[in-house]
C-alpha positions in Angstrom: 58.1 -134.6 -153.1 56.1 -130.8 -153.5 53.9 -130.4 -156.1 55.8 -129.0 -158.5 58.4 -132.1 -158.6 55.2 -134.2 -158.9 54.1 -132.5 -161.8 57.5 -132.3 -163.6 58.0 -136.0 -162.8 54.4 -137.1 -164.3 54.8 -134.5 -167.3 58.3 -136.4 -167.7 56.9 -139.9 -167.8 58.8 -140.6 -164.4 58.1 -141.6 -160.6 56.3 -139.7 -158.4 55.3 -140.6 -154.7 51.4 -139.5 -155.3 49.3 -139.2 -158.8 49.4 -135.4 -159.1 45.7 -133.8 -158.9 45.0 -130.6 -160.7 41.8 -128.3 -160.2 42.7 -126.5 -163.2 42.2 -122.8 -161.6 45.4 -120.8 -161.6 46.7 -118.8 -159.0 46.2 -115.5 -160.6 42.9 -114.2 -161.8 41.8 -114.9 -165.1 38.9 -114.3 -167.1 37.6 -117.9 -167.7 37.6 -119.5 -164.3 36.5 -117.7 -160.8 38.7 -116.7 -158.7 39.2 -119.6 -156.0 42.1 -117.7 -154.3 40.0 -115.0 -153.0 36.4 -115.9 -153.3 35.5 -116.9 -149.1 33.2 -119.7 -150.6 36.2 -121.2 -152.2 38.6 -120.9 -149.7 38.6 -124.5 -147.8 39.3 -125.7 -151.6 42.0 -123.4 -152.2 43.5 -124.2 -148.7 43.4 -128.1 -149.2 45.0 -127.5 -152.3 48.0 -126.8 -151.2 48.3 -129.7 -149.5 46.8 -132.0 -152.1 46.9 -130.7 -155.6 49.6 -129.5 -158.6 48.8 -125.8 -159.5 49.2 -124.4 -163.3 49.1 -120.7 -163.1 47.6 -120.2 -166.5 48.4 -116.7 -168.3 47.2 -115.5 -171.8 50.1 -113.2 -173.7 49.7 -112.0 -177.4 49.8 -109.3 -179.5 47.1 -107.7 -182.4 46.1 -110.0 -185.3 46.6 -107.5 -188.0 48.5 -104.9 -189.3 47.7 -101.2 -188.9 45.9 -101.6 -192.5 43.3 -102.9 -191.1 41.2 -100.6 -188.9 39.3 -102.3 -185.6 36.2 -100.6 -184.2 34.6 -102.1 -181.1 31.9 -100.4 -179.8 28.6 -100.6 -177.4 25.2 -99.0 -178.0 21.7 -99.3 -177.1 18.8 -100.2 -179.9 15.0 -100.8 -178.8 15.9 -101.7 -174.9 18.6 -104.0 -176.3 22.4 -103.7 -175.5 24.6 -104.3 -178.6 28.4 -105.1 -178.4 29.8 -104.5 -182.0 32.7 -105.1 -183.6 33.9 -104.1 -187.1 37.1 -104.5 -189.1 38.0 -103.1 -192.2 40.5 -103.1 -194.9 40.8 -101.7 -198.4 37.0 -100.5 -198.1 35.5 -103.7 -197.1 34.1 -104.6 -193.9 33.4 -107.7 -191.2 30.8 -107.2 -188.5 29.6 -109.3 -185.5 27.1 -108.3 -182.7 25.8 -109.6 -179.7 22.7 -108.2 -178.7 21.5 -108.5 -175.3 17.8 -107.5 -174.3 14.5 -109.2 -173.8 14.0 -112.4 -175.4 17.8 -113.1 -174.6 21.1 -113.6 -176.6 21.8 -112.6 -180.0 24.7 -113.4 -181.6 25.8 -112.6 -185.5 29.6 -113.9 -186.0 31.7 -112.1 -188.2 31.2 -114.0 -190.8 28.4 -115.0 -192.8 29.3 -115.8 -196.0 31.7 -117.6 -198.7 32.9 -113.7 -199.3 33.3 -112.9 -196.0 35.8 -116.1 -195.5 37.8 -114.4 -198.5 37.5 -110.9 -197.0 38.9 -112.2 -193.6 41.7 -114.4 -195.2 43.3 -111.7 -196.9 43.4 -109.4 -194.3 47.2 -108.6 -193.5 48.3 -110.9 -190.6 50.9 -109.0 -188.0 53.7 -110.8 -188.9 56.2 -107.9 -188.2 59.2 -109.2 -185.5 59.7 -105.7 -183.8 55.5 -105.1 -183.9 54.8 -108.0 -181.8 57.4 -108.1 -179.7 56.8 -104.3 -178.7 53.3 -105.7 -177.7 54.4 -108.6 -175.6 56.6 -106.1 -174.3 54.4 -104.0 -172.9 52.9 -107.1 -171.2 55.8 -108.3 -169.0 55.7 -105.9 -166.1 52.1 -107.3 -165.2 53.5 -110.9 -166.2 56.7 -110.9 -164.5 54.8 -109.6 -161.3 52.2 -112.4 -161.4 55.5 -114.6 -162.1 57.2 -113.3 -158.9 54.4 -113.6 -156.9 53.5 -117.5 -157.9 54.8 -119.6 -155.1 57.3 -122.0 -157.7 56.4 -125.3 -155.0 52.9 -125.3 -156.1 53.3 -126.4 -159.3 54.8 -124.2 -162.5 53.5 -121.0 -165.3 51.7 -122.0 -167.9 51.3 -119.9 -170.7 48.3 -120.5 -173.0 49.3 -118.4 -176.5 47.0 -120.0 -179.2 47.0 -121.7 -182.4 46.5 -120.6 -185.9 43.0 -122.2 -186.2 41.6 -120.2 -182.9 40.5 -117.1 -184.2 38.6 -118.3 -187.9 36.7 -121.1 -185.3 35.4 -118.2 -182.8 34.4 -116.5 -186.1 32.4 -118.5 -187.9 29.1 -119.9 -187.9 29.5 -123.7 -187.0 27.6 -124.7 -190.4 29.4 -122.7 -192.7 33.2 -123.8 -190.6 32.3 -127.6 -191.7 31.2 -126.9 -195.1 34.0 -124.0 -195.4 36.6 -127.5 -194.5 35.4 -129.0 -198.2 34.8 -126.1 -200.5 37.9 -123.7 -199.3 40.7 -125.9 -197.0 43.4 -124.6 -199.3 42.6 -120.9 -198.7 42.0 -121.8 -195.0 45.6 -123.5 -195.3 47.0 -120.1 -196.5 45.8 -117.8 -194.1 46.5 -120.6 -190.9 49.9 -120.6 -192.6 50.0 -116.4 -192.4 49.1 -116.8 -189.0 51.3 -118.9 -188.1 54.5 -116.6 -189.1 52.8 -114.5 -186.3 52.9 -117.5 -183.5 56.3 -118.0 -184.3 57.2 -114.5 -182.9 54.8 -115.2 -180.1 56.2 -118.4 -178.8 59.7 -117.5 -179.8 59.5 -114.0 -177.7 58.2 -116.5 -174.7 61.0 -119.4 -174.8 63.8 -116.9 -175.4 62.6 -115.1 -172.0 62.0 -118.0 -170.2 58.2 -116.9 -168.9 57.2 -120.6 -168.2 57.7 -124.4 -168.1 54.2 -125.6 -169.4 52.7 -124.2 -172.3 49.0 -125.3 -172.4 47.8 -125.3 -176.5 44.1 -125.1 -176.7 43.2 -125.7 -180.3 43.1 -129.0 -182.1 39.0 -129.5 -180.6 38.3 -126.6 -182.6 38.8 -128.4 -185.8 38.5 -132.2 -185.5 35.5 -135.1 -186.0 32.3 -134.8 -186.5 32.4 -131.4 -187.2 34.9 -131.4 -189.5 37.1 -134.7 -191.2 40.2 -136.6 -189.6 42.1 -134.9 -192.7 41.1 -132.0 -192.1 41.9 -131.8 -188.4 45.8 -133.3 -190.2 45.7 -130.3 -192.6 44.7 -127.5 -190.2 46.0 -128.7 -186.6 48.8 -131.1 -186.8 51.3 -129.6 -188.7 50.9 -126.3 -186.7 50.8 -128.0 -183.1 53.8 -129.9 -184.1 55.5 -127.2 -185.4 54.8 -125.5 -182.3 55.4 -128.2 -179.9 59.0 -129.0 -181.3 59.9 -125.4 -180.7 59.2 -125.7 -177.1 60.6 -128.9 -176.4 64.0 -127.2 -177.9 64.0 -125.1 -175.3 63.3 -128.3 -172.3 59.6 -127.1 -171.8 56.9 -129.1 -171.1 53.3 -129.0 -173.4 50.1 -130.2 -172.2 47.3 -130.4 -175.6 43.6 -129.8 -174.3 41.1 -131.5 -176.2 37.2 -131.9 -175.5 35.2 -134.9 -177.3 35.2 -137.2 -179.9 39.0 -137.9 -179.4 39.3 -141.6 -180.2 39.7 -141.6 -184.2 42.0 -138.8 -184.0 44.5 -140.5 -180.9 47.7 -141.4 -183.4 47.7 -137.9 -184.5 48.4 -136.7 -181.1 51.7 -138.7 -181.2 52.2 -137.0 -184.5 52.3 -133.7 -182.5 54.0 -135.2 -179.3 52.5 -133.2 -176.6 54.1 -134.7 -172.8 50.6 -134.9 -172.1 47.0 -134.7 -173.3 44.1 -133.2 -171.4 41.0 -134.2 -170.8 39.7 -138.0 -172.2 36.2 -138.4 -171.6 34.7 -141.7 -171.8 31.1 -141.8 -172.8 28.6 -140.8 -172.9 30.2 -137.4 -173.1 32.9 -138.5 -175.3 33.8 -142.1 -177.0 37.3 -142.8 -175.8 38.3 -144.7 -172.1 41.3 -144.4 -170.4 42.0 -147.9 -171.3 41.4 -147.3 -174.9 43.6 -143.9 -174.6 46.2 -145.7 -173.3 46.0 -148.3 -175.7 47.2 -145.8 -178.3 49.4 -143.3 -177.0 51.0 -146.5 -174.7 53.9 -144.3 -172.4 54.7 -141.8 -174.7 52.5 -139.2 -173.3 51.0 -138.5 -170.1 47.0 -138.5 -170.0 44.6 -136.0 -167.7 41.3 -136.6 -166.6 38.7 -137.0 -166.5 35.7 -136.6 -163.7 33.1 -135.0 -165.2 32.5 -131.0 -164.0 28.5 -131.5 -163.8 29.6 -134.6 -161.6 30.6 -132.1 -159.1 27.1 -130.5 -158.8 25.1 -133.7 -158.5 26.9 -136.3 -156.9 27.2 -136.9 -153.3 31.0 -136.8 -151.8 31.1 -140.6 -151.8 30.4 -140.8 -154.8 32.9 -138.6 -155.9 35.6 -140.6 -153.9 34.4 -143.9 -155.3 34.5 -142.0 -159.1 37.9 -141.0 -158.4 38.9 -144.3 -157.1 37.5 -146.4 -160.3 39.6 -143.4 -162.4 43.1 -144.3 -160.2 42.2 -147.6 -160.9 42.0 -148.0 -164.5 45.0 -145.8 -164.6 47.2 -147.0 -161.9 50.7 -147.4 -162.9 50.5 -145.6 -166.0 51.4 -142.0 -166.7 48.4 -139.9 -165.6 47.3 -137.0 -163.8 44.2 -136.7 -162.3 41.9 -133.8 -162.7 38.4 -132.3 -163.5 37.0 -132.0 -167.1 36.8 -128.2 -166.7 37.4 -125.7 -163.9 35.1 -123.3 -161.9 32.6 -120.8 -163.1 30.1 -120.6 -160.6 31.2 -117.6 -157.9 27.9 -118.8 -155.5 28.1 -122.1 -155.8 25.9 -125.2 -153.7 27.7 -126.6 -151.0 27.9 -129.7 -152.8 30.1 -129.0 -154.8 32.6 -127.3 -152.1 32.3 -130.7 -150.2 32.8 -132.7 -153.7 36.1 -130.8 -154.3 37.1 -131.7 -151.0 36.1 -135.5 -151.5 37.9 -135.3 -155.0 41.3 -134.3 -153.7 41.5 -136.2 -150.7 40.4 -139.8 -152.4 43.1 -138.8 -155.1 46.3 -138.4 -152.7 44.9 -141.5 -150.6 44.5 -144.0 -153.3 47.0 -142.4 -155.7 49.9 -143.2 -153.9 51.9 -145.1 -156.2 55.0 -145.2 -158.0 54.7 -145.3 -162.0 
């Protein structure tokens, strides 16, 4: 088998001669990992991946939150040795302002909202939910997308198109403490404006699925509003429905959805076979989360496929055997159930220690050796 029947078959619940092994990096440069492709330090990882791993090429389309109505000012200045990135929107003579301030005594950072009226302000901005509007911007898009597509060796794995979820931009936007309290003083007006934005995903995902861009979508959303920060029915009023929604609509058209979540995952587990993702990325056992493969398993039983979950720190302290013996003990617990092995997150350092070079090494070669078995 090549990588990309491996991955199909594990996303699919079906045999596979080795546990597929993901590094997370795509193929293509993007703006969240480095680039492992090109960067000299990274190339004996890249190389050995070929041989050893699955590749995802993850890609970001989408199109402007808001109508024309509402007026978007970014802009960069300097203030007292400090450099200040600020953005402002406005509609019907009101106005949202965040800044980051960079300078001596480090990083400021004032989100766009800071206030009960500011949460009103921002929910009744006009959503883009206009069919020709967004699909005009995706359009202009697709030349760079379908060149990335064409130049993606299809073996290595599949295109994964990460497009959002109604809850992503309100989280990014909001102070932490006034997001939790926001969930019990004004969830039905947060309902309201997720629902707005959702008319807009539609569009999105549609536009996507109708052109065929990509076999996995990758939805990155349902951490952003889920226990302790915010209740198990809140996470069931402002993620499930959507991710359902949205996860139905893609398996229509035979695609394949992988959900991301970081954390606190175990109370929340049923809910994830409410939404009925093929498989669920990443579970961390503790101390960094509360849930263990065998717990995970437990609950979601074969019905969807589970990635994980060595930790991305562990790759900067541990030695290579220890590594290979971590990976081993992960195959282990796992073995003969639906699962894909891979880091918790994916590379940001561009100079990195050796260490962590020779650990990536160590982490794909103990995976293909002691994860060749048939589910």
């Amino acid at each position: 088998m090549n990588a990309r029947q491996r991955l199909m078959a594990a996303l699919s619940g079906e045999g596979s001669d080795h546990v597929p092994i993901w590094l997370l990096f795509p193929y293509h440069t993007t703006g969240y990992y480095v680039d492992v492709r090109t960067l000299p330090v990274y190339r004996p990882v890249f190389e050995a991946s070929k041989h050893y791993a699955i590749m995802l090429n993850r890609r970001n389309l989408g199109a402007p939150a808001h109508t024309e109505a509402v007026t978007q000012q970014s802009e960069t200045l300097t203030e007292a040795g400090r450099t200040i990135r600020r953005r402002t929107l406005t509609h019907g003579g009101r106005r949202l302002v965040s800044e980051v301030s960079e300078g001596p005594g480090g990083t400021q950072i004032r989100k766009l909202l800071q206030s009960d009226e500011d949460l009103e302000i921002y929910c009744s901005l006009p959503a883009l939910r206009d069919k020709a509007a967004i699909e005009a911007a995706l359009e202009a898009q697709m030349a760079r997308y379908r060149q990335e597509q064409a130049g993606f060796p299809a073996e290595y794995g599949a295109m994964m198109l990460d497009l959002g979820e109604p809850i992503s931009s309100l989280y990014h936007d909001s102070n932490l403490e006034d997001y939790a309290i926001w969930s019990l003083t004004h969830g039905d007006l947060v309902v309201e404006h997720l629902q707005q934005v959702m008319d807009r995903m539609r569009h999105i995902y549609r536009f996507c699925l109708e052109r065929d861009l990509a076999d996995v979508y990758f939805m990155v959303g349902s951490e952003l509003a889920s226990p302790p920060l915010v209740s198990r029915a809140t996470f069931q009023q402002w993620i499930v429905p959507f991710a359902r929604e949205l996860i139905e609509m893609i398996h229509a058209h035979g695609k394949k959805v992988i959900q991301h979540y970081h954390g606190q995952i175990r109370e929340i587990l049923p809910d994830f076979l409410t939404m009925a993702p093929d498989a669920l990325h990443t579970i961390e056992a503790p101390p960094v989360g509360n849930c263990t493969f065998t717990q995970a398993f437990e609950v979601v039983g074969d019905r969807i496929t589970l990635i994980g979950n060595i930790q991305y720190d562990d790759f900067r302290s541990m030695t290579a055997a220890q590594m290979a013996n971590a990976v081993k003990a992960a195959l282990n617990e796992c073995r003969g159930r639906r699962f894909i092995l891979s880091p918790s997150a994916g590379p940001f350092d561009p100079d990195p220690p050796a260490q962590v070079i020779e650990n990536y090494l160590a982490f794909m070669k103990a995976g293909w050796e002691h994860g060749a078995w048939r589910i």
